[in-house]
C-alpha positions in Angstrom: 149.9 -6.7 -44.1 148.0 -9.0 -46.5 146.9 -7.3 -50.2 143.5 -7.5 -50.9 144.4 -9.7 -54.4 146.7 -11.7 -53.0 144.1 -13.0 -50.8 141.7 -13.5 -53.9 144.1 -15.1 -55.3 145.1 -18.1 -53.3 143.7 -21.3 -53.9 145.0 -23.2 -51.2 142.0 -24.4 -49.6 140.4 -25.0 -52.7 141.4 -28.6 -53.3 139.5 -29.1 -49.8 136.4 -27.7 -50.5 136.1 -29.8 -53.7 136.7 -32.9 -52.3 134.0 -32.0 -50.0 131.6 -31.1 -52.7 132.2 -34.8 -53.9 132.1 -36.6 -50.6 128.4 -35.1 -50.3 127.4 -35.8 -53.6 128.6 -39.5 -53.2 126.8 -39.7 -49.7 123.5 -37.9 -51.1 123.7 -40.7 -54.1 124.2 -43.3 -52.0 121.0 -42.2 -49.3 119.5 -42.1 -52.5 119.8 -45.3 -53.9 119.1 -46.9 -50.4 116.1 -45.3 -50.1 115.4 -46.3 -53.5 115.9 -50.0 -53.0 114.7 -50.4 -49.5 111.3 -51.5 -50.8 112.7 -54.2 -52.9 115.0 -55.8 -50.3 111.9 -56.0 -47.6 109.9 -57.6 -50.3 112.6 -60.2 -51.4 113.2 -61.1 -47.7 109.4 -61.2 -46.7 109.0 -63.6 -49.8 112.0 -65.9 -48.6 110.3 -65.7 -45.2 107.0 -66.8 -46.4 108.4 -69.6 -48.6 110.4 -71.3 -45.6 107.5 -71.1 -43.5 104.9 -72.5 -45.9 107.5 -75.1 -46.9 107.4 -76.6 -43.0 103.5 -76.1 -43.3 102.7 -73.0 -41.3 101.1 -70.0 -42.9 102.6 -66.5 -43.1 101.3 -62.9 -42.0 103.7 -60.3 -41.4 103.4 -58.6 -38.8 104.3 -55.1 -37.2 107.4 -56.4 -35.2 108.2 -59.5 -37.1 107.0 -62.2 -34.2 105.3 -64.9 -34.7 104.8 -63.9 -38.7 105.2 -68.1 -39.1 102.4 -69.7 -37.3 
């Protein structure tokens, strides 16, 4: 039979739980950030985009799907 403070006392699954505490935090950081920078990285690529396609003469729109944005 298994005393009530001996099972209060055991920390043996402890370690676990706290690794999973940071494992989240890292993954809510990270979804964070992305998020975060998601903007910037469309922009930088629709401005590389637009530069190789004015640079062989065409003009740029951006479009919904991404077709034809270089015509």
């Amino acid at each position: 039979m298994i005393k009530v403070g001996t099972f209060f006392a055991d920390e043996s699954g402890a370690t676990a739980i706290e690794y999973g505490l940071i494992a989240s935090l890292v993954s809510i950081v990270g979804i964070i950030a992305f998020t975060a920078l998601g903007d910037t990285v469309l922009t930088a690529f629709t401005d590389i985009s637009e530069d190789f396609c004015v640079a062989i003469g065409g003009t740029f729109s951006l479009t919904a799907d991404g077709a034809d944005s270089c015509t």
